[in-house]
KETI-193814 format. One record per atom (N, C-alpha, C, CB): x, y, z; residue in three letters. Coordinates in pm, whole numbers, plus 50000, padded with zeros to 5 digits. Glycine has a CB too. Layout:
<nodes>
XYZala
...
</nodes>
This chain:
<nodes>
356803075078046unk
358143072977991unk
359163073478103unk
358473083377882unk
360373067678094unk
361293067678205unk
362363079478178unk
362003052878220unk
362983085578252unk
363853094178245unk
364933085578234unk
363853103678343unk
365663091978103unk
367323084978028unk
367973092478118unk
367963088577838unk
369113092278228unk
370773092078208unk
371403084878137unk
371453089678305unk
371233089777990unk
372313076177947unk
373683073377893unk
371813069877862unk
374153064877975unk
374893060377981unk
375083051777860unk
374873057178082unk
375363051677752unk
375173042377604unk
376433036077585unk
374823051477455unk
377003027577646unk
378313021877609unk
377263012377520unk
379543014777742unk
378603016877336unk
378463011777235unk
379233008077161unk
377973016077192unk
379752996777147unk
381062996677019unk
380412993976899unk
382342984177032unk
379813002876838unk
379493005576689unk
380622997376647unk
379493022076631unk
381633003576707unk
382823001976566unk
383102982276604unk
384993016676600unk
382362979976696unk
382582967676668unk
381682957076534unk
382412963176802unk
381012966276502unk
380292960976379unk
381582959776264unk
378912972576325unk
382112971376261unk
383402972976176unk
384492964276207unk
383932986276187unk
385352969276106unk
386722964076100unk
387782976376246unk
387342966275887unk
388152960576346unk
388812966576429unk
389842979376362unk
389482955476498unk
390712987676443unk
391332995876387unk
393222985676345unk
391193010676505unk
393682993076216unk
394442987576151unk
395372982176325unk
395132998576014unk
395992970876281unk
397002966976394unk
396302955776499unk
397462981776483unk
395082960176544unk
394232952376604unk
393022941476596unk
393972958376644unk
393442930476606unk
392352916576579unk
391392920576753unk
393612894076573unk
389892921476662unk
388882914676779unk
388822898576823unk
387432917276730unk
388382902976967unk
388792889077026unk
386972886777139unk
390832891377150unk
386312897377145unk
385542898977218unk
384752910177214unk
386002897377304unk
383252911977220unk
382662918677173unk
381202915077243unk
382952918077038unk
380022921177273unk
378652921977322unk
377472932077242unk
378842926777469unk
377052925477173unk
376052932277081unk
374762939077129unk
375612922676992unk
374482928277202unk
373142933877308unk
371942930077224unk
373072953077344unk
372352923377099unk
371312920477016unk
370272903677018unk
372102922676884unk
370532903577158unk
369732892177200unk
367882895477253unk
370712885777333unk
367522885777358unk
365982888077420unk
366982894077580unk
364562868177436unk
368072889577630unk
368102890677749unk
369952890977747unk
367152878177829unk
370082894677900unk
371562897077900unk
372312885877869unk
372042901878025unk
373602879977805unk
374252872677815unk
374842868377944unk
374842875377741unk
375252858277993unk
375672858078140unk
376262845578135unk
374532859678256unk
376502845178036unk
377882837477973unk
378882846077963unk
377762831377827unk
378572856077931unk
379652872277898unk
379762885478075unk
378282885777710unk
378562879678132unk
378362890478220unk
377392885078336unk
377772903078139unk
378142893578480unk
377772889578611unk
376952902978653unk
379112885378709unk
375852898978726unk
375082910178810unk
375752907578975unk
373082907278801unk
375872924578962unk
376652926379130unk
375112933979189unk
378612941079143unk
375152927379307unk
373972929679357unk
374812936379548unk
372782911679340unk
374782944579583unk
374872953979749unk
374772966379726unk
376302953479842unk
374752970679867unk
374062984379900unk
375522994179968unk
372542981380037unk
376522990079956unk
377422994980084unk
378373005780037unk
378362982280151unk
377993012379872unk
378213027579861unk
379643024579783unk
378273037780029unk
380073014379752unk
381603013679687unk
382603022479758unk
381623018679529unk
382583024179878unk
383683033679897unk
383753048579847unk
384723027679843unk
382653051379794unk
382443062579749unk
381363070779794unk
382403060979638unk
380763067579877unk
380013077579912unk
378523072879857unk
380613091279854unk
378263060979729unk
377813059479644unk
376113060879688unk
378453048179589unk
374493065179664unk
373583066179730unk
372693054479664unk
373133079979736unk
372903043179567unk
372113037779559unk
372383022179598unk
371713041579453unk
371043015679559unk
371793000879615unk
371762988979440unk
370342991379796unk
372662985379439unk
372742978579285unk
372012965979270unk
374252974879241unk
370992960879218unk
369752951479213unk
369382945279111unk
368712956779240unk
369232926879095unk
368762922378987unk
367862921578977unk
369012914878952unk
366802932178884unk
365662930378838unk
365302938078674unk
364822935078957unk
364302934278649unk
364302941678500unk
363792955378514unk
363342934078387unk
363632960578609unk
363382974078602unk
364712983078593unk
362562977478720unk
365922972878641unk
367102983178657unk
368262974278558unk
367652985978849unk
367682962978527unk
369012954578414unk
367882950278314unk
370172936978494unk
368112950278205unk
366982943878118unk
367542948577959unk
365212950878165unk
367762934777853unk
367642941377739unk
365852947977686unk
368302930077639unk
366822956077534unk
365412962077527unk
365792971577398unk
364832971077685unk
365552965677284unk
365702972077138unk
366652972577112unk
365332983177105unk
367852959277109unk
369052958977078unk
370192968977198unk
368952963676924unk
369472969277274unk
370512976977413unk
370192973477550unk
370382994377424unk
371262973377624unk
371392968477755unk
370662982177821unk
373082964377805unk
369712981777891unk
369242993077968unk
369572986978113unk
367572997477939unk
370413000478160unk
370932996578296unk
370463012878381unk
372982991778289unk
369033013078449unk
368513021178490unk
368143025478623unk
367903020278437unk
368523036978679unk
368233037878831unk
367133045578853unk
369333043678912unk
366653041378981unk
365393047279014unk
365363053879137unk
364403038079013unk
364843066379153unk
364153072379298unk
363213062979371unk
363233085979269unk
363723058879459unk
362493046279537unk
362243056579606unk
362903029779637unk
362923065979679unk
362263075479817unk
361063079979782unk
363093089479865unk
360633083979665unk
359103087179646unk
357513079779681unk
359113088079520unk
358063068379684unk
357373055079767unk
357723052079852unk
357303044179730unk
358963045679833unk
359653042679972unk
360753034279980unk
358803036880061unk
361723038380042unk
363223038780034unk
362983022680020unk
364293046380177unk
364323018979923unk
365063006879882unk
365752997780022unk
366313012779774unk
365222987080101unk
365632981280190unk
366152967080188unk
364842982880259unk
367392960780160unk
367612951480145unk
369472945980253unk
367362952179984unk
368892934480259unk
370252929280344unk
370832938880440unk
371482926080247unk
369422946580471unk
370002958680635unk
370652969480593unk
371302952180761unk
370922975080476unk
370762988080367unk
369892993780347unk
370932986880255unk
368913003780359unk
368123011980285unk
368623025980208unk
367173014780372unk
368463025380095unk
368763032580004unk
367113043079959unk
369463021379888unk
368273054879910unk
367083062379827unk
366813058879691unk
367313076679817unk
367863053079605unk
368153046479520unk
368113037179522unk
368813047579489unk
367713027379381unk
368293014779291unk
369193018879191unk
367203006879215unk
369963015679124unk
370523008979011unk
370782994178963unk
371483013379011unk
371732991378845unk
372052981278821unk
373692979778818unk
371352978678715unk
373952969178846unk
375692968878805unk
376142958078695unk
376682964678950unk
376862954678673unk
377322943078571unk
379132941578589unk
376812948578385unk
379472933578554unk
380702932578520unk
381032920178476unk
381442936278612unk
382522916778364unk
382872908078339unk
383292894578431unk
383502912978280unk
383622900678542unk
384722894478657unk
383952880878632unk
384752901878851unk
385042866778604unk
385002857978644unk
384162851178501unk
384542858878786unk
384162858078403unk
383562855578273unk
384712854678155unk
382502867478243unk
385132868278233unk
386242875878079unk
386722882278162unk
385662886477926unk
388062884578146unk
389312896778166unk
390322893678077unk
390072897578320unk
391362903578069unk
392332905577942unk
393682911978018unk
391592917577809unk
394562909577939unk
395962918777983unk
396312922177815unk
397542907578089unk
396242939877856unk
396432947377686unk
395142942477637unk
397932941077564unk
395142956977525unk
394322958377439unk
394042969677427unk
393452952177449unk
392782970177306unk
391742980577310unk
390362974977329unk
391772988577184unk
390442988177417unk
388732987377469unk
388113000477428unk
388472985677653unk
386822996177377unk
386413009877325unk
384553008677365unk
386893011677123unk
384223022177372unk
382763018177381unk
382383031477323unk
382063013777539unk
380673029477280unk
379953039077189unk
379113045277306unk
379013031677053unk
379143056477374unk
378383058777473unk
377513071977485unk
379163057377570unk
376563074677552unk
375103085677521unk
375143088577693unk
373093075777438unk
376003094377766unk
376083097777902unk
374863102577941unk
377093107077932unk
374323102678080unk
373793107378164unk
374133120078214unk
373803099978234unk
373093131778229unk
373713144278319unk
372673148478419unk
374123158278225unk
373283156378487unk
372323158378641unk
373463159578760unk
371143142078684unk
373523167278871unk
374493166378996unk
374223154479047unk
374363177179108unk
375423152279033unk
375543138679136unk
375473127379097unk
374663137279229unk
375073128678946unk
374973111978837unk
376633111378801unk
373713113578634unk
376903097278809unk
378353099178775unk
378483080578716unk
379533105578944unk
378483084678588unk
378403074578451unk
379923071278464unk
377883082578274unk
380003058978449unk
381463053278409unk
381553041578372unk
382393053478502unk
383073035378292unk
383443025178250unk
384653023078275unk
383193024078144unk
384833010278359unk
386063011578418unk
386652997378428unk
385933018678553unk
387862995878491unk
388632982678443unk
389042979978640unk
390432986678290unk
388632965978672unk
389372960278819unk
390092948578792unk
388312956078943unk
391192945078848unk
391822930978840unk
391162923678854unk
392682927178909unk
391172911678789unk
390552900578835unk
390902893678960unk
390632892578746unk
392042894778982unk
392652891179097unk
393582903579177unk
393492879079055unk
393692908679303unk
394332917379356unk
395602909479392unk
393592924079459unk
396352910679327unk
397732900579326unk
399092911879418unk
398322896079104unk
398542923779398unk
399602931179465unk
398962939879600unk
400312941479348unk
397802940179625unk
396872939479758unk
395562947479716unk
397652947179904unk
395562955579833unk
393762959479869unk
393872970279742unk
393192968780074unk
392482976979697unk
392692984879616unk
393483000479687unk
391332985579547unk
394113006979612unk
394213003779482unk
396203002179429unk
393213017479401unk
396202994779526unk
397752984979526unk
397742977279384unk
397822970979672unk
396602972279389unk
396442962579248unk
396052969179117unk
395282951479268unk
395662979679128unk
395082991879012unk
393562993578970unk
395752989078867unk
393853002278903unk
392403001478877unk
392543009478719unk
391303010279015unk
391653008178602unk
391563020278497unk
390343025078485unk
391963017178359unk
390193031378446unk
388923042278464unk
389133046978258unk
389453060978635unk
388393039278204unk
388353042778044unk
387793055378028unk
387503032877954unk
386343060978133unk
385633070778105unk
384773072078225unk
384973069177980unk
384603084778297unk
384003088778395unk
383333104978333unk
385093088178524unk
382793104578363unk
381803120378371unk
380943124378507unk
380463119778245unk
381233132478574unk
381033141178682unk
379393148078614unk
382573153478706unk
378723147278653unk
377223148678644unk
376963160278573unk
376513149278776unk
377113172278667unk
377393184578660unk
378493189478565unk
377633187878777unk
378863186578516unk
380033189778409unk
379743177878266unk
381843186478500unk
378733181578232unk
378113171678125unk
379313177977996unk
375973174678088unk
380173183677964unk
380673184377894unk
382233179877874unk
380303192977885unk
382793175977954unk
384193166578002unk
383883154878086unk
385293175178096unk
384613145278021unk
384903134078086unk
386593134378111unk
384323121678000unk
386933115678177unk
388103121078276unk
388663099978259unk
387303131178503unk
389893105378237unk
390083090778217unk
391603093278301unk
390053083778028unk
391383080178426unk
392343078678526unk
392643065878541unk
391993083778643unk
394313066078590unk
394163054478669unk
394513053978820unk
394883045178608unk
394603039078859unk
394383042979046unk
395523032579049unk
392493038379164unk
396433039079154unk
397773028979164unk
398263031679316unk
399193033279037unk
399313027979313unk
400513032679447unk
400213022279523unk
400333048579547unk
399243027379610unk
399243016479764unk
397963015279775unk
399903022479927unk
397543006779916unk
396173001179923unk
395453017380032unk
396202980680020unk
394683020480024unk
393643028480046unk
394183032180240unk
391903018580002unk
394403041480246unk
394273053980209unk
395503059980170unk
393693060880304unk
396193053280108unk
397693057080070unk
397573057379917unk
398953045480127unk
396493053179843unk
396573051979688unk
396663064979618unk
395353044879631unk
397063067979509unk
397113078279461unk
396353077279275unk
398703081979488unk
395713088679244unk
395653083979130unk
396213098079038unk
394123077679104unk
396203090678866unk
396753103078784unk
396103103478641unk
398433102178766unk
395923112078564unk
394973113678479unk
394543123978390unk
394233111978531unk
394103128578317unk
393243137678226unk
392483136578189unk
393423141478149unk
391763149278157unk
390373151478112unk
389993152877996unk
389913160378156unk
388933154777904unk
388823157277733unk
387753165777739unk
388473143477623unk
387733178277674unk
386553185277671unk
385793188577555unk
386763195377723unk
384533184877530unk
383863188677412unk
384573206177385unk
381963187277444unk
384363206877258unk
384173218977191unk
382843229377149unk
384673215477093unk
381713215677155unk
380703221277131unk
379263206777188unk
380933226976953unk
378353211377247unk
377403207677350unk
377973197877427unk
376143203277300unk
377163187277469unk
377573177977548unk
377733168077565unk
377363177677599unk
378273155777672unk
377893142277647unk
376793137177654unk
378393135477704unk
375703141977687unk
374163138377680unk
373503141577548unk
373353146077790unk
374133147377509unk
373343155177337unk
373863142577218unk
374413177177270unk
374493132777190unk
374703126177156unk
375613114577152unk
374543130377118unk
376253104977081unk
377143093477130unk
378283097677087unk
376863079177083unk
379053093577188unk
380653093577149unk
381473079877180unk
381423105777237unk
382453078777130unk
383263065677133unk
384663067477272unk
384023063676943unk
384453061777318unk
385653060177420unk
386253050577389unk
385413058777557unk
387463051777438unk
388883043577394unk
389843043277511unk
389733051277263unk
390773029977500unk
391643031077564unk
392733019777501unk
391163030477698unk
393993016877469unk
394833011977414unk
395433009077539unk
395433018877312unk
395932997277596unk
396612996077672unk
397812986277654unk
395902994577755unk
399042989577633unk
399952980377632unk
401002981577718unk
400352979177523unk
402242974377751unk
402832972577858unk
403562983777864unk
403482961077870unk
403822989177788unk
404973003477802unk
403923015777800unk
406293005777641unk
402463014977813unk
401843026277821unk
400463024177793unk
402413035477742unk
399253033377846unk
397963031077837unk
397763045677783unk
397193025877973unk
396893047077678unk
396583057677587unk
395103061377623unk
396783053277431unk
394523072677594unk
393313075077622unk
392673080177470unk
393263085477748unk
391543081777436unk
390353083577341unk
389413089777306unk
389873078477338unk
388913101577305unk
387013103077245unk
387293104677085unk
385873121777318unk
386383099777032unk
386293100376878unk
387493100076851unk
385623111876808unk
388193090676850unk
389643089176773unk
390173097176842unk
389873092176620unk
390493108476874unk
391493121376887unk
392003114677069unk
390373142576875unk
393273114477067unk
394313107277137unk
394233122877273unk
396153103277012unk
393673119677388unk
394063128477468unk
394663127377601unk
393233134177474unk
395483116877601unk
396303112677728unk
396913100977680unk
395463109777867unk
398353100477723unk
399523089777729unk
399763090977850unk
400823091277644unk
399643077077946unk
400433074978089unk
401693066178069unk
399443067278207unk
402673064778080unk
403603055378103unk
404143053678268unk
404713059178007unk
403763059878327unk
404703061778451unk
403823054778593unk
405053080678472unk
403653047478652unk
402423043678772unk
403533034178856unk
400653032778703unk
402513030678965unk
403763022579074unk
402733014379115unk
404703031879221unk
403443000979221unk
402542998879288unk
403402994979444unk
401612988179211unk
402702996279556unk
403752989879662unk
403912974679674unk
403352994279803unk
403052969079609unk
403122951179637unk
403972948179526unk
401502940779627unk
404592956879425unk
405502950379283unk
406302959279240unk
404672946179147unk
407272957179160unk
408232963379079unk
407102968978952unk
409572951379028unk
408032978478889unk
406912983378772unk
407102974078628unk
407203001878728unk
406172967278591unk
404782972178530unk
403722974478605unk
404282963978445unk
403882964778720unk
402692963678839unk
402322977678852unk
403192957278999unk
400942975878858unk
400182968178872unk
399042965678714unk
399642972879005unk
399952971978612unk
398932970878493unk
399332960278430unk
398822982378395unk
399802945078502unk
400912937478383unk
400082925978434unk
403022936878399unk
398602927478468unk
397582913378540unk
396352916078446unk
397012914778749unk
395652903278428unk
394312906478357unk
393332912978467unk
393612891878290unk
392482923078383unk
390812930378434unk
389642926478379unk
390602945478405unk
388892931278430unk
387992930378371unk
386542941078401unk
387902917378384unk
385762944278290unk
385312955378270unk
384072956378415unk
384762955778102unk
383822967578414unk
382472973978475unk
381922986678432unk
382622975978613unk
380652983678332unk
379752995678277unk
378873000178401unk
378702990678141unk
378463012078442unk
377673011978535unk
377133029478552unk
378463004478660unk
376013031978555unk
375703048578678unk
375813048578776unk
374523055578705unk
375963056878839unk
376203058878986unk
375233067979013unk
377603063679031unk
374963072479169unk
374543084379194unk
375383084679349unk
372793085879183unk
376053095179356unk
377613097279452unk
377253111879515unk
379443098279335unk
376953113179660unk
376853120779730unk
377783134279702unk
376963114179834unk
379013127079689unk
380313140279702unk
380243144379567unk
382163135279745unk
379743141679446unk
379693147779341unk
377973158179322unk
380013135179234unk
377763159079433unk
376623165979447unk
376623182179456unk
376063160579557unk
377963186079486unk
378753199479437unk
377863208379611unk
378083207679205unk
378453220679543unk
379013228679659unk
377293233379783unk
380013246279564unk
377923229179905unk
377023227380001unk
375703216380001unk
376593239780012unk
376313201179937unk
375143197579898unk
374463190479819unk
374843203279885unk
374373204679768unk
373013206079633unk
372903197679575unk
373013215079519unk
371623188279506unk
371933181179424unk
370633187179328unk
372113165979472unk
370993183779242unk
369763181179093unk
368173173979158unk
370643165278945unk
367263174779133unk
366043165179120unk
366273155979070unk
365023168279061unk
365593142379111unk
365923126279039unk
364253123779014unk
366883110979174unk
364123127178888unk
364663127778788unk
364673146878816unk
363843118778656unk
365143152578678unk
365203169678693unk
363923173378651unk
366383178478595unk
363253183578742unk
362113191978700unk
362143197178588unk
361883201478772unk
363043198078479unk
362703207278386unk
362773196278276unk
363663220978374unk
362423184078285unk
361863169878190unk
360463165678246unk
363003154478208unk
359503170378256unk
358583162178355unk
358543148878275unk
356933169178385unk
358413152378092unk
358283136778003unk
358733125178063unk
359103135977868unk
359783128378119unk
360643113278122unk
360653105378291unk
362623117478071unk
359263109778363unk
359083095078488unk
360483100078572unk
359293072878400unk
360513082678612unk
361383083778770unk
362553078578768unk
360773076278896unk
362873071678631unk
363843061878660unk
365553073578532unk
362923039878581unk
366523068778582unk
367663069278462unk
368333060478441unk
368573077578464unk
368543063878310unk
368793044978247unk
370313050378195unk
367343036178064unk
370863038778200unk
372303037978097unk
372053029278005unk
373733033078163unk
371743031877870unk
372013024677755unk
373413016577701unk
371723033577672unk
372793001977687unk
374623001777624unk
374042991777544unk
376332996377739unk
374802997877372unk
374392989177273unk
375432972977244unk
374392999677141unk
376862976877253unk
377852973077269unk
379022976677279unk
377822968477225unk
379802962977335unk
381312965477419unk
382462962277331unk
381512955077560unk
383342965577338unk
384142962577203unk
385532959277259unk
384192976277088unk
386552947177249unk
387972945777242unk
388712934977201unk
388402947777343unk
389862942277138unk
390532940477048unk
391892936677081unk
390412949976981unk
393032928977029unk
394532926477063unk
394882930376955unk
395102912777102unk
396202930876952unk
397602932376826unk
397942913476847unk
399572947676901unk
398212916176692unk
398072900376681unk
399692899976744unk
397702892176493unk
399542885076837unk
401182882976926unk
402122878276743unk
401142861877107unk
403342884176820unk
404522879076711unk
405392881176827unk
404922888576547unk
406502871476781unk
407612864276866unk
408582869076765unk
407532846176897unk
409442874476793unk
411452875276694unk
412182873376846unk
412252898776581unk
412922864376774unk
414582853976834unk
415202862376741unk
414922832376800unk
416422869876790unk
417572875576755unk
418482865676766unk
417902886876827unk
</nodes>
């Protein structure tokens, strides 16, 4: 059996009736033989995202593949055989990546997903939003949103940010966190959310509203910039050195205390879900 991190971005509720106010416009069921790619691009390098990141992102069905009505997007320990070597990268890691870019992006909405996180030091699950175009410069001049992140080690809060100001190393970001009350994001699915409209981007778990931003900058624009351009999504795991916590340490890939679940961690995603407010025009 393979070892789950999972990562389950799901819009259940896209089976449903969007929420009152909001028409669906776009949606990914996962209920095909294989990925759509009419809807979605595989990002394939090794060069760590700027983050420190330890694996290298790869199209194959061991790490992208549907599979019982869900996108399994799964990383693997190659160092046990032997490190991941491609385009003059060797990694200890694989994963998979995906994103809309150049398929689909949006300006406003809701985006929501049904998701079954990954835990372990140093796994770091997220769903996040990039311009389609960097119209106001390098990141993160042009912005960035971050719908849902979870820090490995802290399987019980996630963290929804965004990234603005200036281009790197001058960017700044701002944000809050949501904390279960009771077990964790690996113990079952929760819904993430994000409402974004021009006077403000709202944050989500299970309905319950836990962050309003109105306030961000950018140096290449006047404000709305940089949230007033279409994005477009990226579901993905990570495995990130600096989230490997103090002196280090990281978890086993997979953790010794699962032997059941093999070598690999997967992010499940059943489906993606978003929605607009239908446009209306008033002339005074």
């Amino acid at each position: 059996m393979k070892l789950a991190a999972l990562l389950l971005l799901s819009a259940t509720l896209a089976h449903a009736e969007a929420p009152a106010g909001w028409k669906p416009v776009w949606s990914d069921e996962f209920n095909g033989k294989e990925i759509d790619f009419s809807k979605w691009a595989v990002e394939e390098n090794g060069h760590g995202g700027g983050n420190g990141e330890m694996q290298y992102y790869v199209d194959r069905p061991e790490n992208l593949r549907i599979e019982d009505g869900h996108l399994v997007i799964e990383a693997h320990n190659e160092a046990h055989k032997q490190k991941f070597n491609a385009a003059g990268a060797e990694k200890d890691y694989t994963s998979g990546r995906l994103r809309t870019k150049r398929r689909a992006s949006w300006l406003y909405g809701r985006f929501e997903v049904r998701a079954k996180l990954p835990a372990g030091r140093g796994i770091w699950p997220a769903v996040w939003m990039l311009p389609e175009k960097e119209a106001y410069g390098g990141w993160a001049a042009s912005g960035e949103i971050d719908i849902m992140e979870m820090v490995g080690h802290e399987p019980t809060k996630v963290h929804g940010t965004l990234h603005h100001g200036a281009s790197w190393p001058k960017n700044i970001h701002t944000g809050a966190s949501f904390e279960l009350k009771k077990g964790t994001f690996a113990d079952d699915f929760h819904v993430f959310a994000i409402e974004w409209e021009k006077a403000g981007i709202r944050w989500y778990v299970d309905g319950a509203l836990y962050q309003t931003q109105t306030k961000w900058s950018s140096e290449g624009g006047a404000y709305p910039a940089p949230f007033d351009q279409p994005f477009h999504l990226h579901p993905e795991p990570r495995r990130r050195r600096r989230l490997a916590g103090t002196a280090g340490r990281q978890d086993r890939f997979p953790p010794a205390a699962d032997h059941r679940l093999g070598p690999g961690l997967s992010a499940t995603v059943s489906s993606l879900h978003h929605s607009r407010r239908p446009i209306s025009i008033a002339i005074q």
